[in-house]
C-alpha positions as CSV (number, residue, x, y, z in Angstrom):
1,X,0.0,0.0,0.0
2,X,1.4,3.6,-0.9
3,X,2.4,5.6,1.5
4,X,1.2,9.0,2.4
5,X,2.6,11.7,1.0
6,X,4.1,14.8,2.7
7,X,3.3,18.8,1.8
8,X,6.5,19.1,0.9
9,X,6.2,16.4,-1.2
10,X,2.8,17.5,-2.4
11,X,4.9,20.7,-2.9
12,X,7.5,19.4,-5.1
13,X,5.2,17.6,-7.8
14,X,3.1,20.6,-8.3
15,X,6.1,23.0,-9.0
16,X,8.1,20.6,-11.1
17,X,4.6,19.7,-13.3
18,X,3.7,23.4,-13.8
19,X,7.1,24.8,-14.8
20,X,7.3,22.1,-17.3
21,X,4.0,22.8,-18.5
22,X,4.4,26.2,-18.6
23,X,7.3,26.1,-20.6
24,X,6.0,23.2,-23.0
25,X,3.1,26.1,-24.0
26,X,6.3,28.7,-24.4
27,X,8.3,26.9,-26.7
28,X,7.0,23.1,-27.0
29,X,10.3,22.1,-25.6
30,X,9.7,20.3,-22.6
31,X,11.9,21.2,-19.8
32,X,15.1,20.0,-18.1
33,X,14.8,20.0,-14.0
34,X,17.6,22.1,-12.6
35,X,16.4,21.5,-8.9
36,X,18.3,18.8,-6.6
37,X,16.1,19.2,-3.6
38,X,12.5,18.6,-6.2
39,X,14.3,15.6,-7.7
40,X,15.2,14.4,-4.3
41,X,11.9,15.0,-3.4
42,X,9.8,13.2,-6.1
43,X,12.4,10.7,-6.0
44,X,11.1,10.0,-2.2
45,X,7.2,10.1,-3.2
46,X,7.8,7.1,-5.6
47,X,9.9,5.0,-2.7
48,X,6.3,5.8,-1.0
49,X,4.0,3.7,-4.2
50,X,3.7,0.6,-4.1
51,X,5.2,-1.2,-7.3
52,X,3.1,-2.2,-10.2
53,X,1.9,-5.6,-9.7
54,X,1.0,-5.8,-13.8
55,X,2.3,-4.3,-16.8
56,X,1.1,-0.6,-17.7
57,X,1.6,0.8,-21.2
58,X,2.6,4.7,-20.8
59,X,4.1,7.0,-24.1
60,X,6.8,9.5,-23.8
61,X,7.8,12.4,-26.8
62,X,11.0,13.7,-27.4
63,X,11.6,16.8,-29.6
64,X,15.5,17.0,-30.1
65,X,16.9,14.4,-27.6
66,X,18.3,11.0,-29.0
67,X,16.1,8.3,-29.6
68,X,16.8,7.0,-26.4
69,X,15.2,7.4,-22.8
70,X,17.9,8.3,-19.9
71,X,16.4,7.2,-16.3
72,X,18.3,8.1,-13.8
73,X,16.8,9.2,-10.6
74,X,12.8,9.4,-12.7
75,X,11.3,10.3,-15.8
76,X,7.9,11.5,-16.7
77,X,5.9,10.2,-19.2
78,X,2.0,10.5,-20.1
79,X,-0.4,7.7,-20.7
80,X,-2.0,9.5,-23.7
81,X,-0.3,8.6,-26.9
82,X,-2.1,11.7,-28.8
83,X,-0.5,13.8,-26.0
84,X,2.8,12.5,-25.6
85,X,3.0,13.2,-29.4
86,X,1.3,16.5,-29.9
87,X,3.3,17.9,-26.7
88,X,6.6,16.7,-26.4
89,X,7.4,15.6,-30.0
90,X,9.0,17.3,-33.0
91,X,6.6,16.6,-36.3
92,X,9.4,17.7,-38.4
93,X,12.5,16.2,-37.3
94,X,10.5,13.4,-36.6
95,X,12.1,13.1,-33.5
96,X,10.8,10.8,-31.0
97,X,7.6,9.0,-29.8
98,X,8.1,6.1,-27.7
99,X,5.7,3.4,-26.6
100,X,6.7,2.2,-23.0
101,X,5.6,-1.6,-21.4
102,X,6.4,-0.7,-17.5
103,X,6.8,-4.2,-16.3
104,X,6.0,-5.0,-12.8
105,X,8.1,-3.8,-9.9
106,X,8.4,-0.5,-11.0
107,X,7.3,2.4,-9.3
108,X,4.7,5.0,-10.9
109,X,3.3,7.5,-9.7
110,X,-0.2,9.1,-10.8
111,X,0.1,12.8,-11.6
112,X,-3.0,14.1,-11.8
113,X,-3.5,12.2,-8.8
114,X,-1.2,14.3,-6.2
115,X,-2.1,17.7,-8.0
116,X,-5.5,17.2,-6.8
117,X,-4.3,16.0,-3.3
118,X,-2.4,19.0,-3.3
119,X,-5.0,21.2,-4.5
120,X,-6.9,19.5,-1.4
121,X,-4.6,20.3,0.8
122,X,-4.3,24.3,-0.4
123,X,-8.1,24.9,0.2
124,X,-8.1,23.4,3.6
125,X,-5.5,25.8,4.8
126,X,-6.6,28.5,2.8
127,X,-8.9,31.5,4.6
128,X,-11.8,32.7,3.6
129,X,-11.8,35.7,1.8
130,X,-12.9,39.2,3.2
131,X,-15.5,41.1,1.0
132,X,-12.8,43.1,-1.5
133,X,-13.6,46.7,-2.5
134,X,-14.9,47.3,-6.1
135,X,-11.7,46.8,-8.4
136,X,-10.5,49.5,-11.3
137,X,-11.4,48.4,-14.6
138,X,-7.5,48.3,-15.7
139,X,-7.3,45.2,-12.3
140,X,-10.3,43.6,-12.9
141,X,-9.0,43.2,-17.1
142,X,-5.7,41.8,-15.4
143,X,-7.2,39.2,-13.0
144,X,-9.7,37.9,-16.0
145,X,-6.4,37.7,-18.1
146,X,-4.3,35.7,-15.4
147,X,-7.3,33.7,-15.2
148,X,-7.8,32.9,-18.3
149,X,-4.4,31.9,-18.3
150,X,-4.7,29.4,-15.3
151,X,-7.5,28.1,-17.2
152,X,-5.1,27.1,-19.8
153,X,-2.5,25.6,-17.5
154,X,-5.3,23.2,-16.0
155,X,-6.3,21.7,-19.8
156,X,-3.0,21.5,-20.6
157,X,-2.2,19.6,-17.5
158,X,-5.3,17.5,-17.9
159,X,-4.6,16.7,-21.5
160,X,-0.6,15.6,-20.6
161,X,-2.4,12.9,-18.2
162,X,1.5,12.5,-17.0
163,X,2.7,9.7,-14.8
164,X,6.2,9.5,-13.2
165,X,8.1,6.3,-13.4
166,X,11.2,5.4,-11.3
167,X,14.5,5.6,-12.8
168,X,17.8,2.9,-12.4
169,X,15.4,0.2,-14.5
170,X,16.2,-1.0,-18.1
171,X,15.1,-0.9,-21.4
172,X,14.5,-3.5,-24.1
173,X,13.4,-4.4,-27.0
174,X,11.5,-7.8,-26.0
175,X,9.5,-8.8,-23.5
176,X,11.5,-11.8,-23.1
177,X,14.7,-9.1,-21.7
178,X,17.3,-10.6,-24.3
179,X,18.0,-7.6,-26.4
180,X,18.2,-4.2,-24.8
181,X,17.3,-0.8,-26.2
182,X,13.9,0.3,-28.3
183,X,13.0,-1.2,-31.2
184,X,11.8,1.0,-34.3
185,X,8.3,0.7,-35.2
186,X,5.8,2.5,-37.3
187,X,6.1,6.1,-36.4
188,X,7.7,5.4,-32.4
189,X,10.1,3.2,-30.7
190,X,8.5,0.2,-28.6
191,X,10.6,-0.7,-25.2
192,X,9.9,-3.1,-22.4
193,X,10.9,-1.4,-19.0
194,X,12.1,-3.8,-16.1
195,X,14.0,-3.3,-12.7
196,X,17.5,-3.6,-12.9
197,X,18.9,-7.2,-12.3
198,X,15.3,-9.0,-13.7
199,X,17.3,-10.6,-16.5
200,X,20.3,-12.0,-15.7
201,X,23.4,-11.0,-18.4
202,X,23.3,-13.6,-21.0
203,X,26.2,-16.4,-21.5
204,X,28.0,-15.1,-23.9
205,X,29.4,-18.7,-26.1
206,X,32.8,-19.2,-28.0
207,X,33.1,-20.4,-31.7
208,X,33.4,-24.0,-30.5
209,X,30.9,-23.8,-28.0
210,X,28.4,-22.7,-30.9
211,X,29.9,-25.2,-33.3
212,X,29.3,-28.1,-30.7
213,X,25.2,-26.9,-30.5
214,X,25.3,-28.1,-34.5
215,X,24.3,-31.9,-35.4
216,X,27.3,-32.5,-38.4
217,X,24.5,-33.3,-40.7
218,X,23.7,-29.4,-40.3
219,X,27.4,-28.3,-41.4
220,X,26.6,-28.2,-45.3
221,X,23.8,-25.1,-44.4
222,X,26.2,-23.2,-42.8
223,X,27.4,-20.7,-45.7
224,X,27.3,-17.9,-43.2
225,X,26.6,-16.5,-39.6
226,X,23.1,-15.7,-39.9
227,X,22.8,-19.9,-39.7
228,X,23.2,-18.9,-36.4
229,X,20.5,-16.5,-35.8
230,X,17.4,-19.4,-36.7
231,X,17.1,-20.7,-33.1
232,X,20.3,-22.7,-32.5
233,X,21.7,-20.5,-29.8
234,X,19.2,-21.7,-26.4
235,X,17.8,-18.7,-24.8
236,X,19.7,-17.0,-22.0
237,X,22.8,-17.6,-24.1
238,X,24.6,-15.1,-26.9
239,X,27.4,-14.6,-29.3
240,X,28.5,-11.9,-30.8
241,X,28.9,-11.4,-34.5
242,X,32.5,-11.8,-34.3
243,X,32.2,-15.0,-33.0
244,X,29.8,-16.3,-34.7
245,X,31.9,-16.1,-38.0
246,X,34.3,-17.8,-36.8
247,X,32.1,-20.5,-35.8
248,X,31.3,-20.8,-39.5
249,X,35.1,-21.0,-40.5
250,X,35.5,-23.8,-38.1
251,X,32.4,-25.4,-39.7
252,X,33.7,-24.8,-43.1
253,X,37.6,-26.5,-42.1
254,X,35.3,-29.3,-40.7
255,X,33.8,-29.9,-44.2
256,X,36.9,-29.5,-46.1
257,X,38.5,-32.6,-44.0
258,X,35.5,-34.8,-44.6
């Protein structure tokens, strides 16, 4: 069960969420967090969920980063695809949807969620306002402007729909874990994200190691290494391409002396 969460907690989410925003509806750039004590802070809140028990498919955009995803302490993400897209995402350079699988064991945490806990929390504390003398016409034209701008901040909050994931995890391609990284698919990249240490490192075999996996009745198919890319090599087990060419050179000499 998640814990509760602090004001200052409360505190941090809101301020990170609407700077970002803010500056998404400047320039449609995202933002980069420049605040140790906020990371530290929403770092602590998702210590406080409890991890997903199931997978949970979330999207993230980028507009000039690499086509990669860094998670280091946490990264946000949104679990609308049209918003991850239309926000965060560079229709030009093409630059970068991805489509995220968080596996189980991770921790998330519901934006939307805390804003309105911490929006809770403000009007609880908050006093009642005194009767307020009639305004000038040049204030009363500023407050309908500033709130006509709030009103924009809340839709555009509402449509990011943004969840925070826990960083130190991994990325890959399969849900199996085998091949790490994001795989290119039509118009995003697809990634599976698991904790860290899920998937043990794969044993990595040697040219005569592979060549012992073949039946000798096999050795006349083997005109090159992608012989070895059809099943032969048992899952949990890898060679690299290097290897695996000189696997087929060993196959080859075997033929020759037959």
């Amino acid at each position: 069960m998640s814990s509760p969460l602090t004001a200052r907690n409360l505190a941090a989410v809101r301020w990170y969420v609407e700077e970002c925003t803010r500056n998404v509806m400047r320039n449609r750039e995202g933002c980069a967090l420049n605040s140790k004590p906020v990371e530290e802070q929403i770092a602590d809140i998702l210590k406080k969920q409890t991890p997903l028990t199931k997978p949970m498919v979330l999207w993230r955009g980028h507009v000039k980063s690499p086509k990669a995803i860094s998670s280091h302490t946490w990264f946000s993400t949104s679990e609308s695809q049209t918003s991850a897209k239309n926000l965060f995402t560079n229709t030009n350079s093409g630059c970068c949807l991805f489509k995220i699988h968080v596996m189980p064991g991770i921790h998330v945490l519901n934006v939307s969620k805390v804003l309105r806990a911490s929006a809770s929390a403000s009007s609880k504390t908050r006093k009642s306002p005194s009767k307020s003398p009639s305004k000038s016409p040049t204030r009363s034209t500023h407050s309908t402007h500033s709130k006509r701008k709030n009103n924009t901040l809340r839709e555009v909050l509402q449509e990011e729909k943004e969840w925070i994931v826990e960083g130190g995890g991994v990325f890959y391609q399969d849900k199996e874990g085998v091949q790490k990284g994001f795989r290119p698919q039509d118009g995003y990249f697809e990634t599976y994200y698991y904790p860290k240490g899920m998937f043990a490192s794969p044993k990595r075999l040697t040219a005569s190691e592979l060549v012992s996996l073949l039946d000798p009745e096999e050795y006349e198919f083997v005109t090159d290494s992608s012989y070895f890319n059809t099943g032969v090599i048992p899952k949990g087990q890898s060679a690299s391409p290097a290897t695996k060419e000189a696997a087929v050179k060993e196959v080859q000499r075997r033929v020759d002396h037959t």
